[in-house]
C-alpha positions in Angstrom: 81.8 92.7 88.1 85.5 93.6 87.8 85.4 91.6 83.6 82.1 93.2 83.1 83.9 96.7 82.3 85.4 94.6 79.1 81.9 94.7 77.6 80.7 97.8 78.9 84.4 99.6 76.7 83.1 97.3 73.4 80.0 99.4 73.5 80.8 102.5 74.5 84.4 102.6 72.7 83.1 103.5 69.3 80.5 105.7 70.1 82.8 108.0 71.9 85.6 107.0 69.4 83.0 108.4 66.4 82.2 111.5 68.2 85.7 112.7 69.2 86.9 112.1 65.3 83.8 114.3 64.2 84.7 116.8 66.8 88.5 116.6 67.4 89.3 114.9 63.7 91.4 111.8 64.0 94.4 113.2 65.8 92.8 115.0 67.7 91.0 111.8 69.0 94.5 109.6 69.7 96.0 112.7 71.6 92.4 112.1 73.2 92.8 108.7 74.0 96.4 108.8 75.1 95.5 111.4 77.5 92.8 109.1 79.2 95.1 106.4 79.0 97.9 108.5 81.0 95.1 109.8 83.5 93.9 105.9 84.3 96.9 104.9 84.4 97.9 107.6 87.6 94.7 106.8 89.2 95.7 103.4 89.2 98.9 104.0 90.4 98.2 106.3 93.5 94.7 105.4 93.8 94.7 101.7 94.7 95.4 100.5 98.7 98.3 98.3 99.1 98.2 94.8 100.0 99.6 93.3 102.9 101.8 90.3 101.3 101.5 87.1 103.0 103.9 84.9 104.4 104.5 81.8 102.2 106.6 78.3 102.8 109.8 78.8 101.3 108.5 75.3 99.2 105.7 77.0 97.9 107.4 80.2 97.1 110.2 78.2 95.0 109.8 78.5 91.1 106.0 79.2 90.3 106.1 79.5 87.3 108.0 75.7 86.2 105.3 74.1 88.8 102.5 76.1 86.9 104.0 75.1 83.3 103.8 71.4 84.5 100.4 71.6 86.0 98.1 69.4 82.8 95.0 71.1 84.6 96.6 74.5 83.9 97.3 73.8 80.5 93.4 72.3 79.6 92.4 75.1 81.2 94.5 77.8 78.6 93.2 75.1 75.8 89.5 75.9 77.0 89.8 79.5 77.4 91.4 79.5 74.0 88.8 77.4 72.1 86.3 80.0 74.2 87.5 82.9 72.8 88.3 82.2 69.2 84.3 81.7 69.2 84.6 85.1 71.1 86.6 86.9 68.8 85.6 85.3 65.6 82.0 86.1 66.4 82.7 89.8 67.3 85.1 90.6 64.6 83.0 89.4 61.5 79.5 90.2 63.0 79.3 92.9 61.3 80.2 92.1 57.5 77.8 89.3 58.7 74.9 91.4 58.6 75.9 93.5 55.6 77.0 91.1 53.3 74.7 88.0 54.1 71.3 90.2 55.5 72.1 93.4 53.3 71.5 95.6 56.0 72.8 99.5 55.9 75.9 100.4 57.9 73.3 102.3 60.3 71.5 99.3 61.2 75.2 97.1 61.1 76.4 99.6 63.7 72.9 99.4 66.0 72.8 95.6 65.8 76.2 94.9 65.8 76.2 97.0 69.5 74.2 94.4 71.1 76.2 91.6 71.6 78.2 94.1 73.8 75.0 94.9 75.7 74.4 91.2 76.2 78.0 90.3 77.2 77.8 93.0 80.2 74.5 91.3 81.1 76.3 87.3 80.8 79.6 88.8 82.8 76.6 89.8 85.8 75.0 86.4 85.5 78.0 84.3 85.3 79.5 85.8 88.6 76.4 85.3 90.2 75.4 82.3 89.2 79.3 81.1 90.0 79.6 82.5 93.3 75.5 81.0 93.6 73.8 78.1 91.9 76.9 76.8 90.4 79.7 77.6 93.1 82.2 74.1 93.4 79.9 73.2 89.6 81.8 76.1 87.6 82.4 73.2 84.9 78.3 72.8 84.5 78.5 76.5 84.0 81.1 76.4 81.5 80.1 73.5 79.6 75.7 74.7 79.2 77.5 78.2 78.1 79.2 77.0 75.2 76.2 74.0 74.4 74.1 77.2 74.1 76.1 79.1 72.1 77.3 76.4 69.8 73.5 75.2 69.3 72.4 79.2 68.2 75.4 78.9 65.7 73.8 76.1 64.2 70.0 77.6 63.8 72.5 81.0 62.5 74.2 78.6 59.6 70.7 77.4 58.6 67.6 80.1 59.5 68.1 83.0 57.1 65.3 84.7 58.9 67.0 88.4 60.3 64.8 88.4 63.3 66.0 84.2 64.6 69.6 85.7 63.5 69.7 88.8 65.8 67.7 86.9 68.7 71.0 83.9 67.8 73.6 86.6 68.5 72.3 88.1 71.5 72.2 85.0 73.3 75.5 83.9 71.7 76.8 87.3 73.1 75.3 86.4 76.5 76.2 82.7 76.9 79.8 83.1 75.6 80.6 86.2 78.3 79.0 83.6 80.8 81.4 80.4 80.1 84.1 83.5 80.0 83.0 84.2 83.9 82.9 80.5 84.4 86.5 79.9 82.8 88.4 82.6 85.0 86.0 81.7 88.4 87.9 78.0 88.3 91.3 79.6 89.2 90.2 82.4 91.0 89.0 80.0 93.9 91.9 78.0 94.0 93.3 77.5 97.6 96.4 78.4 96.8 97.5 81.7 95.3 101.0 81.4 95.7 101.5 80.9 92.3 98.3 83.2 90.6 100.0 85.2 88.6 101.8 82.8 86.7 98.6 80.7 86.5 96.6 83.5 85.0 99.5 84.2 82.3 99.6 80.9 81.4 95.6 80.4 81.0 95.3 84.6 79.3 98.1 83.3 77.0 95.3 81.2 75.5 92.7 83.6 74.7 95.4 86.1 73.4 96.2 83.8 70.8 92.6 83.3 70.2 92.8 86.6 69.1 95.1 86.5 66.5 94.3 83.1 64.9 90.4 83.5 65.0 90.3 86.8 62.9 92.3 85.7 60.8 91.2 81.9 60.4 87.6 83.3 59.6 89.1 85.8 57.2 90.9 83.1 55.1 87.6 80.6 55.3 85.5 83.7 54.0 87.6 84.4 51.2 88.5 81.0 50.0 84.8 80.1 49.6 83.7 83.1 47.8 82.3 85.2 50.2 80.2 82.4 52.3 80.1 82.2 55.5 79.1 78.4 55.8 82.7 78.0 55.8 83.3 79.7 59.2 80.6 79.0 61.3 81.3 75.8 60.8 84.9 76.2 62.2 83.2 78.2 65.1 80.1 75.1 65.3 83.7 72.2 65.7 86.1 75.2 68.6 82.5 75.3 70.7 82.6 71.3 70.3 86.1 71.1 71.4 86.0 73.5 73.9 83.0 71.3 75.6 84.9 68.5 75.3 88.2 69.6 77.3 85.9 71.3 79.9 84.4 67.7 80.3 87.6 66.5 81.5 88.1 69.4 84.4 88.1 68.8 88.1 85.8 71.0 89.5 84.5 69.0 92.8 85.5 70.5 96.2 88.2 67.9 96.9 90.1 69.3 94.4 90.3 73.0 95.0 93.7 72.8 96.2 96.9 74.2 94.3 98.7 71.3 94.9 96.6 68.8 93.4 95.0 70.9 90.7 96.9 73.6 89.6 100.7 72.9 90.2 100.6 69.2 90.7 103.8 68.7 92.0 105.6 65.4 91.8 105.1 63.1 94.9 
């Protein structure tokens, strides 16, 4: 519920963002912006209860961040999370030249079709916590890996159906399934035993997916341009990160005996 609000901004962001340049002109708009940004960021200050912290063994307590950086399941899970989200961001950012250039659509229809991948994202963030916390609870890497299969297999019927109606119906679900693995990436540390050392694990995985978002961009850029103006080019570099992100999900631990911090997330040496 909490990620689903991601989405929900994607859609709503430039809607908002386009009526407040029309009506406030572009400065008017930032001073807009910053203004919400100030009044969020008070409510989050005073709004929010505080949080008993608990006790923890002085061992435990000791340098969380080295244990996390030597933890291999911590690391394959960044790797996965970054493979994820360069399919994530690469699929978001070019979407829309997508369907001008390659469909010849008007920037009218762009802007409508391009908005509902965010509507399907809202609607995978909702399923993949349910079905996490449901079906798929202690089988988050099932989740992860039939997330990515899906949306890797609708990139392939993208690269080779022209037809607009298969290619909207492709990036809905694409939309849908990769918000889902998203849920399904994040679920496996959130139900780690251990939170001693949370915050450095989620650093250390969200490092991955914030490099996604500079290299993907910018990788599907430079594979546009060099052939021409194709996009063969970058689906397939899409097609081979949903591959490899399948394949280091296949190597997880996801079973119940191995929820623990110590054995999967920090490892510490016997």
């Amino acid at each position: 519920m909490l990620l689903a609000s991601n989405p929900v901004a994607l859609v709503l962001a430039p809607a908002l963002g386009a009526l407040m340049t029309v009506w406030l002109n572009w400065r008017g708009m930032f001073v807009a912006v910053a203004l919400t940004g100030l009044a969020v960021s008070l409510l989050y200050a005073c709004g929010l209860p505080k949080v008993a912290t608990p006790v923890r063994s002085e061992r435990l307590t000791r340098d969380p961040l080295r244990r996390v950086l030597r933890s291999v399941a911590v690391w394959k899970i960044c790797a996965v999370n970054f493979a994820l989200n360069v399919l994530i961001w690469g699929f978001i950012s070019w979407l829309p030249t997508y369907l001008l250039k390659v469909h010849g659509l008007d920037l009218l229809h762009v802007g409508l079709f391009a908005s509902v991948p965010g509507v399907a994202g809202i609607l995978g963030m909702l399923t993949g916590g349910w079905l996490a916390d449901g079906w798929f609870a202690q089988r988050e890497k099932v989740l992860l890996v039939g997330a990515v299969g899906v949306s890797t297999v609708c990139l392939i019927v993208m690269l080779n159906v022209s037809l607009l109606p298969v290619v909207l119906i492709c990036q809905a679900l694409i939309a849908f399934s990769l918000k889902l693995g998203f849920i399904a990436v994040w679920s496996l540390p959130l139900k780690f035993d251990d939170t001693d050392a949370s915050g450095s694990t989620a650093g250390v995985i969200n490092m991955g997916s914030q490099l996604a978002g500079v290299v993907s961009p910018a990788a599907m850029g430079f594979l546009i341009a060099a052939s021409g103006g194709q996009f063969t080019g970058a689906f397939l570099f899409l097609i081979a990160c949903g591959m490899v992100c399948i394949s280091i999900s296949m190597t997880l631990r996801g079973d119940s005996e191995t929820r623990s911090a110590e054995d999967l997330v920090i490892e510490q040496p016997r």
